[in-house]
C-alpha positions, 0 to 999 in steps of 0.5 A: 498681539499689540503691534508697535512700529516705534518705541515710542508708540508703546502703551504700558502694560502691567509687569512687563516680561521683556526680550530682545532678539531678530528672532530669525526662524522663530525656532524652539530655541527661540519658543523656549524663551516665549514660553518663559515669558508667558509662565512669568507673566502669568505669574506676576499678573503681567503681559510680553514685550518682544522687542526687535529690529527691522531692517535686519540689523546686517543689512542696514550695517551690510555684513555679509550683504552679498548673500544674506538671506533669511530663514523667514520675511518679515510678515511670517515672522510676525505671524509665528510670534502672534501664534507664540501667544506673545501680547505686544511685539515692537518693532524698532527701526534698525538705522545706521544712528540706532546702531551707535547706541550702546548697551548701557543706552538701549537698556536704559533709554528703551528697556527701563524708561520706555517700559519699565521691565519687571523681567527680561529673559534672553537666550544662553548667546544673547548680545546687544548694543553697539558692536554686541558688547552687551552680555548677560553680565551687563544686564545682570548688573543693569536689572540689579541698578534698575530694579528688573530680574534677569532670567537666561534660558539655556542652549534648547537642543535637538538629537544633541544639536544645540539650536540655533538660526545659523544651523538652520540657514545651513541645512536649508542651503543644502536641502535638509529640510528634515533637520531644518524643520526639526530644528524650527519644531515647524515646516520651513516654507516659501510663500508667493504669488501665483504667476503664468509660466511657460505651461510646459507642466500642463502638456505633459500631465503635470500643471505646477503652480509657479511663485513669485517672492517679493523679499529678496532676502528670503533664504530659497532652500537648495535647488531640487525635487521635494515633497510638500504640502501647499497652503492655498485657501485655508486648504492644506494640499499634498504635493511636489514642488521643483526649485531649480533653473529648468535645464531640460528647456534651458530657461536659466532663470530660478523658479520655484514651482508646486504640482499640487496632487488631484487639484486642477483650480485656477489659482494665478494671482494669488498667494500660496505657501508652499511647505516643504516635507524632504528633499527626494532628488536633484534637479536633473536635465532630460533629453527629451519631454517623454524622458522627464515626465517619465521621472516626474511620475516616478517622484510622484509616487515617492512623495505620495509615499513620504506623504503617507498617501495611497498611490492610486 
């Protein structure tokens, strides 16, 4: 995949099939319009052109910028539209200026002239431009006066649930990680550095990898016990992970942390992705250390069994 950090980087390509989105989760909703892409280009001799934003265009603009979160960083976004197969992904910088732009201004001084769209496909909800006044009506009569087709994809739907980022930032807060991979087709994940912790883990038979996020706008899924499988090395690895603040040693502070089954490499200071299968309990606090490695062994034959992995 061509990758373009401004507009004006852009090297034409042949019948261009063109959209437009932040494309938070990279969900099926969004995988339905690159899907498209790709059937049209491939019927007109063309490549893909997916244009967004970075920053995010609501922290830049600062809506609801107390506790605003995403369901993906940027670099796994990246990552997730490479592996859609789309061919060139522009990236323009989101700035307080570019936010004036209207919609009339973007098709035509960035869609049209910079790269001569023959198609543009957009999601049934699709808005842009200033204040989100641009709709499927104005693209329409725009695609009409410049010569470029209009296709819109309807609302993608999972167990009668129309899909959209929103709802899936939902279920992740409150620890749905089953709806939430179901509405992504795709695990939800966390993604960090390998850092020292206190070791507690080790003493009782339970070493956990800790990890570090360096994106503060990483939406961390609810606090709790789930089973996961860790991506460490090219290697997908069974495990249990903890999201919480520790309260049997009253450390206050969150952290995220993985007990990978059967596995006793030294692993600090590299970078592991943690997936998450289903949410199996809440954090609890214990009275005494006996207590919780009690319980964590009692997790670990559940999530084995989520795993579809023998117990012993």
């Amino acid at each position: 995949m061509n990758i373009y950090h401004h507009i004006d980087e852009f090297v034409q390509v042949p019948n261009p099939v063109v959209t437009v989105g932040t494309f938070d989760g990279v969900h099926l909703g969004h995988q339905a319009i690159f899907r498209r892409m790709l059937e049209e280009a491939s019927n007109i001799n063309g490549e893909t052109v997916v244009i967004t934003f970075h920053p995010h265009p609501r922290i830049v603009l600062q809506i609801e910028s107390s506790n605003l979160k995403f369901i993906n960083t940027q670099e796994v976004k990246i990552k997730r539209l490479a592996n859609a197969g789309i061919h060139n992904l522009i990236i323009i910088p989101f700035t307080r200026e570019f936010s004036r732009t209207t919609s009339e201004a973007f098709v035509k001084d960035y869609i049209v002239d910079k790269i001569k769209p023959a198609r543009l496909v957009i999601g049934y909800d699709h808005h842009f431009g200033k204040n989100r006044m641009g709709d499927f009506r104005k693209l329409y009569d725009m695609g009409h006066r410049y010569g470029f087709k209009v296709d819109r994809i309807p609302a993608q739907d999972v167990e009668n649930i129309a899909i959209s980022s929103t709802k899936i930032r939902k279920a992740l807060e409150s620890g749905d990680v089953q709806k939430a991979n179901r509405l992504l087709g795709y695990q939800y994940s966390i993604t960090g550095t390998v850092v020292h912790g206190n070791e507690l883990g080790r003493t009782i038979g339970f070493p956990t990898a800790n990890i570090l996020v360096d994106d503060q706008y990483k939406l961390i899924t609810a606090t709790g016990v789930y089973a996961c499988l860790v991506e460490w090395n090219g290697k997908l690895l069974p495990g249990m992970s903890n999201i919480g603040y520790r309260p049997t040693i009253n450390e206050g502070k969150l952290t995220i942390e993985a007990h990978i089954f059967d596995f006793d490499e030294v692993i600090y200071d590299q970078t592991i992705s943690i997936r998450f299968i289903k949410r199996i309990r809440d954090e609890q606090r214990f009275d005494t250390i006996h207590d919780l490695r009690d319980q964590l062994q009692r997790d670990q034959v559940k999530c084995l069994e989520i795993l579809n992995l023998p117990s012993e």
